[in-house]
N, C-alpha and C positions, 0 to 999 in steps of 0.2 A: 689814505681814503677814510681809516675807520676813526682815526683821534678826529677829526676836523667836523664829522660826522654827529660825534658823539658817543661812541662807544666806549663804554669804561674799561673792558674788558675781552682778550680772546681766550678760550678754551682752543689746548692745542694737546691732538691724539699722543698716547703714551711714546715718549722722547727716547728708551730706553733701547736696548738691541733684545729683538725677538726672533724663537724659533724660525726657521724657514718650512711653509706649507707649498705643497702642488699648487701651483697657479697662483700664488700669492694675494688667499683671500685677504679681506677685511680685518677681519679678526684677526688675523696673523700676528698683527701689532699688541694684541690684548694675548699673549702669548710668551711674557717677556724669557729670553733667555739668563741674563744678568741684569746689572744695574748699569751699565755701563750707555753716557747716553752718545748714540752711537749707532743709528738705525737704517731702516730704509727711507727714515723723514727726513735721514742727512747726518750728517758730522757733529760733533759737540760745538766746535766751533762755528758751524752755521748756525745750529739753536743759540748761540751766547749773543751770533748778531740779529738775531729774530728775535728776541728778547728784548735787546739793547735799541731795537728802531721801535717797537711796540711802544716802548718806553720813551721815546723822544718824541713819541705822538701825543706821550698822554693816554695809553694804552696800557693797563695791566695786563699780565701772562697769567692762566692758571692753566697746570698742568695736569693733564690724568692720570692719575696715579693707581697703578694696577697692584697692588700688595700682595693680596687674598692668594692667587697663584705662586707664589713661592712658599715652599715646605720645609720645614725645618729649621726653620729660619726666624732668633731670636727679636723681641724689640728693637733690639739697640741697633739691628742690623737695617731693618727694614727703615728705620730712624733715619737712620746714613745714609740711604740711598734719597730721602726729604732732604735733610739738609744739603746734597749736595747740590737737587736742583736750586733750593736756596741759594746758594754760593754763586750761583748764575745769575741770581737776581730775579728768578721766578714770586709771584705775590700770593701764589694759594695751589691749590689743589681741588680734584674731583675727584674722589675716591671711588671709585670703580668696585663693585657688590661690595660694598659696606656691610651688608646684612651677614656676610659670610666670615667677617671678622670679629663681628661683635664689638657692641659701644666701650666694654670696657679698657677692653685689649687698642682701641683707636684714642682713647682718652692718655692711658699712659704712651703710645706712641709719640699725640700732642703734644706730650710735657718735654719729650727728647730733642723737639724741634728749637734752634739756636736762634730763632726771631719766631716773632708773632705773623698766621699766614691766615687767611681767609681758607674755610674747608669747609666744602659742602659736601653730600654724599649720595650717592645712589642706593636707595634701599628699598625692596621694589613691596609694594603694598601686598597683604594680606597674611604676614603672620603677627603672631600676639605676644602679648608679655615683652621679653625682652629683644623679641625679633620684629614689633609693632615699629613702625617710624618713630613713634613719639618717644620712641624707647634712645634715639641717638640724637635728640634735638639738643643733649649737652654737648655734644661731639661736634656740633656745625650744623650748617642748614640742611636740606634736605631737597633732593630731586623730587618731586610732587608729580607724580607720573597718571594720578588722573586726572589734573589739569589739562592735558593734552586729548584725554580717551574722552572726553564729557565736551570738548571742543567740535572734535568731531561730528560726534552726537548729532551736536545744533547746528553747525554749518552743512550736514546731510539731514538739517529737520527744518526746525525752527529760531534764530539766532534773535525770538523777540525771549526767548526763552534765558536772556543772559543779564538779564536787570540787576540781577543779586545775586551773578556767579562769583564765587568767593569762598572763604571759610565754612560758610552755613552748606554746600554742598558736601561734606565731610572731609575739603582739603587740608592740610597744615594749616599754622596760622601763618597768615599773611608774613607779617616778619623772619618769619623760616621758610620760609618755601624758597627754590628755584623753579619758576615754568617753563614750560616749551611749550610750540606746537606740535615740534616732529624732534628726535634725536636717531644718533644712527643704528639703534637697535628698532625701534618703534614704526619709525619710516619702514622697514622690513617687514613687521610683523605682520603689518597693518593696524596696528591697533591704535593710530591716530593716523591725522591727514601725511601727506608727502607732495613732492613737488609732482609727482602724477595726475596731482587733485587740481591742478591751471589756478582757477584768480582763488578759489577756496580757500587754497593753501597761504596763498598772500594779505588776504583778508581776514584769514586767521589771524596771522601775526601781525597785522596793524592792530587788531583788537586786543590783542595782547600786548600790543605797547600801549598804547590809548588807556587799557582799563586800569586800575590803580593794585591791582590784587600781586603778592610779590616781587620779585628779581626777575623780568624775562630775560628767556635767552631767544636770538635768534641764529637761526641753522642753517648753513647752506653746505650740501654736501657733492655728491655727481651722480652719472646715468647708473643705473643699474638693470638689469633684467633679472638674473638670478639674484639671490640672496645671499649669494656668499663673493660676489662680482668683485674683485679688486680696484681701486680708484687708480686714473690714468699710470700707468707707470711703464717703466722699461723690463728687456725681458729678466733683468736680476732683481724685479721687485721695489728700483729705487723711484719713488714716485714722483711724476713730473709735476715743474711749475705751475700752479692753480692758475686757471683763466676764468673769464666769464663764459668762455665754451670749450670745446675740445675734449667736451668731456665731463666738464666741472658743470654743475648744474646752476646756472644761472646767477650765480652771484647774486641770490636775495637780501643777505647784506648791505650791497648798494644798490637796489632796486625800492625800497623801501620811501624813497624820497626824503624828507625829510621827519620820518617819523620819531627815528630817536630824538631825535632833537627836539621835536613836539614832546616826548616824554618825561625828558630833562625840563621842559619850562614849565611843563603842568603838575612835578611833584609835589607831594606835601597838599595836593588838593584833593576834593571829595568830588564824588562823581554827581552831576547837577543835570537839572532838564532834561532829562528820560524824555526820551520818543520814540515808538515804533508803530508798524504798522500791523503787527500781532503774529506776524509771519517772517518774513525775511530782509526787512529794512529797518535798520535800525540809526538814533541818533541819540549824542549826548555830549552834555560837555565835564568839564573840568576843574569847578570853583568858577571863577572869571577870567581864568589863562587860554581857554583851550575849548575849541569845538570840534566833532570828528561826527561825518555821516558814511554807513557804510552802504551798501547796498548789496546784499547777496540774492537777489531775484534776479529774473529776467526782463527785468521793466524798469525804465529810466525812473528814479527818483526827484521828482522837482516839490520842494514844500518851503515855506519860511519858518524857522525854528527860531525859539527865542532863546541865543545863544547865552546872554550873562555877560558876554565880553563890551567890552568900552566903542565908545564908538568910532569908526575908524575903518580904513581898507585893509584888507588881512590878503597874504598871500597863502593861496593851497599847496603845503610844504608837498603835497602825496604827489600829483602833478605835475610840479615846479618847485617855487619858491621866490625868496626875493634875492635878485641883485643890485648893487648898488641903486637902494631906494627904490626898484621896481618889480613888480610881481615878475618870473618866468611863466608863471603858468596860467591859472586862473585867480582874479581877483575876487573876492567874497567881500560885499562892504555890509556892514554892523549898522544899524542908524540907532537913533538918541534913546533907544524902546532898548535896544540890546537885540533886535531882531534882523537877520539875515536871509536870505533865496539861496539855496542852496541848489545846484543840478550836479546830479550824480549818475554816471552811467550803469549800467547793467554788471554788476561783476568787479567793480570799483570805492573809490573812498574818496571825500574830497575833508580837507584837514586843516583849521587855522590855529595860529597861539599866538603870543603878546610878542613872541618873539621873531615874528616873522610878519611883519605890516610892509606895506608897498603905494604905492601911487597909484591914481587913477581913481578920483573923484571923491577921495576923503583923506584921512591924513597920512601923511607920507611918513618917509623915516632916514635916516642918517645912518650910514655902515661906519660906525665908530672901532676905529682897532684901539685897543689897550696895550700896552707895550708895558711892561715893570721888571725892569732891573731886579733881582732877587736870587740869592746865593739861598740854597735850602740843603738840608739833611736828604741822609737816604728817604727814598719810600713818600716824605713831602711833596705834595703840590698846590701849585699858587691860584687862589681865585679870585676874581672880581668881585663885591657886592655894593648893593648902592638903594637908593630912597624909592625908585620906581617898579613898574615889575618886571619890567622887562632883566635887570640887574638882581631880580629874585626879595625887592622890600626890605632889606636889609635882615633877610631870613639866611643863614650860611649853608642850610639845605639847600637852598634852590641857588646857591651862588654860581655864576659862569665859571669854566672851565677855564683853564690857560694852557696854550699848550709849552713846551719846552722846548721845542725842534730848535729853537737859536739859542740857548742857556748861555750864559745866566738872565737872558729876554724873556720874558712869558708875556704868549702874547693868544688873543681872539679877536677877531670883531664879529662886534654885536651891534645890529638894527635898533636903533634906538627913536624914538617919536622924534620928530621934528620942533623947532623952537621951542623944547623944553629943559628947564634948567634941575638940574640934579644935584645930590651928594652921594661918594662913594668912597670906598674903600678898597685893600687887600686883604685876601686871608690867607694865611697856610694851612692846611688841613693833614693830617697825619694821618697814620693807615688803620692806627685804633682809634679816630672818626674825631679826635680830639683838634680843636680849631684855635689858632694863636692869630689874632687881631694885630695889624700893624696898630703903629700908636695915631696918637690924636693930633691935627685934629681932623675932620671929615677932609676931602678932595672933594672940589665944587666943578660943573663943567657945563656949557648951554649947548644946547645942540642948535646946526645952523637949520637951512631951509633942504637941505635935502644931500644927496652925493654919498661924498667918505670922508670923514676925516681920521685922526689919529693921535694919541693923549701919549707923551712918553714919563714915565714916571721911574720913582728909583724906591725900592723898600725900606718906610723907616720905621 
């Protein structure tokens, strides 16, 4: 569900074996007894194949990594217990109070590490000097934890209040930050929204994919009453299979419709045509990828906004979306102005991009699958780019995704306009961001009048 989706990435709770508490709270897991991984999340060998399908979706793994609680315990040891999730094919880590380690002592740990890994850290705002955030921005990025508390805020005020929410409110800078709406400390505390908050909480995190500011994450956790409440498990603490119910809180990961994927076609753009209505309705778009209306009032939103985007019928990915050439949900048409009618419920969002066009009274599109033969390295992955935007302008930032699931095939498909002829390419992207170009010369291809088709190619 999550590679096809779009999701680059899952954060998965400390993998390790930890103490046993009465009742087997939450935190129990943030309690490691050794390194050995080996828990009540399951077997070493479950996590190797949770790992290894993550990764066949086109899903990186970063693990939480709890250090700080082990005493006595030199560099090189606490090193080895990285490296071995390494060895599993884990792609980063979440360092867990950071702040109680200290940047320096996480810097030389770095250097112990046998590959290069993605590390961000949790470091929870308000001390100084070398306990300040900006004090571990060499160490990796940084959990931004008033991103969440100033979310709030606005979605229990005024969410016209969000024009130029970003760095200039005193967060990280954009390129180091991780955001959330909720995580599972915070959700607890109250000190940002939770799934308690109903459409609040979801329209936070649409906003938070929509707006261009950091890395979002999105969080789905389960019911809780107390605050120390164990998630669904059996009576020795081993915790049952995640559902969308039973327990497990609604699965906002895939409720979200097609908003990652609105956020992957809108990257690398600046935020355009500000609208609001000075209180709780808010609109805006994306460059010329991407329009998003929210509506946090209690009053239906109907306006025509002048989007920026091409002219054409767009499907509302939040709603629906498109299947083969046709919107699921609602159709939103663009005319030759760049201006669209937008109707948006009470508590809801309605959401178009270049990447998701449909039929019904403007122009249509073509669900092209990409198919490319391609043998890669560790840690590589294969993507599409090409001359339009839908294929990202021949920008490698915004290049489609492929997924792996049939290897050595990588494959997506992508909505592409109707009767237009294109040039494209493959890339490989490596995991230190570095991008190796098959060779020359361009691949040419015309799209027909509608349906699916499918390009089979081989990497030269």
């Amino acid at each position: 569900m999550l590679g096809p989706q779009g999701y680059g990435a899952v954060q998965v709770a400390p993998p390790e074996d930890s103490l046993s508490r009465d009742g087997h709270p939450w935190w129990e897991v943030y309690q490691p007894g050794d390194y050995d991984v080996n828990s009540r999340m399951g077997t070493r060998q479950q996590f190797t194949s949770m790992v290894q399908a993550c990764h066949a979706a086109g899903v990186k793994v970063y693990a939480d990594a709890v250090i700080n609680h082990m005493t006595d315990r030199v560099r090189d040891t606490i090193a080895g217990c990285l490296n071995d999730l390494l060895s599993i094919c884990v792609d980063g880590f979440r360092v867990d109070a950071a702040k109680h380690i200290g940047s320096p002592d996480l810097k030389a740990i770095e250097t112990r590490l046998t590959r290069s890994a993605y590390i961000y850290q949790e470091v929870m705002p308000g001390g100084s000097g070398d306990l300040a955030p900006g004090a571990f921005e060499g160490s990796g990025d940084l959990l931004e934890f008033g991103y969440g508390q100033k979310l709030k805020e606005q979605f229990n005020g005024g969410i016209a209040n969000l024009k130029s929410f970003g760095g200039s409110w005193g967060f990280e800078p954009g390129d180091k930050a991780v955001v959330f709406v909720a995580d599972h400390d915070t959700e607890r505390n109250g000190s940002t929204l939770s799934y308690k908050d109903g459409a609040k909480y979801r329209l936070a995190t649409i906003f938070s994919l929509a707006w261009g500011y950091g890395t979002p994450q999105v969080y789905s956790g389960f019911d809780f009453n107390g605050t120390d409440d164990s998630p669904p498990a059996d009576s020795s603490g081993h915790v049952s299979a995640t559902s969308c119910s039973s327990g497990w809180q609604g699965c906002l990961d895939r409720t979200l419709g097609g908003m990652v994927g609105w956020h992957n076609a809108v990257r690398g753009t600046s935020v355009a045509n500000w609208w609001s209505d000075g209180s709780n309705q808010i609109a805006f778009g994306r460059g010329a990828k991407g329009y998003v209306a929210i509506d946090n009032s209690g009053s239906p939103l109907s306006r025509t906004f002048a989007t920026g985007l091409p002219a054409g019928t767009y499907c509302d990915v939040v709603g629906g979306g498109v299947s083969g050439g046709t919107c699921t949900g609602t159709a939103v048409t663009v005319d030759g102005s760049g201006n669209a009618a937008f109707e948006v419920a009470p508590g809801s969002a309605v959401a178009i991009d270049v990447a998701a066009t449909g039929q019904g009274g403007g122009t249509g599109s073509v669900r092209v699958t990409f198919n490319e033969t391609a043998t890669t390295a560790w840690g590589q992955n294969v993507f599409v780019v090409g001359s339009i935007p839908a294929l990202g302008d021949w920008a490698p930032a915004d290049a489609v995704a492929l997924s792996s699931a049939a290897y050595p095939v990588w494959s997506a498909a992508v909505a592409l306009p109707t009767a237009t002829s294109f040039q494209y390419k493959y890339v490989k992207k490596n995991t230190d961001g570095s991008v190796t170009w098959e060779s020359d010369p361009n691949r040419a291809y015309t799209t027909g009048a509608g349906g699916t088709a499918a390009v089979n190619d081989t990497w030269r």
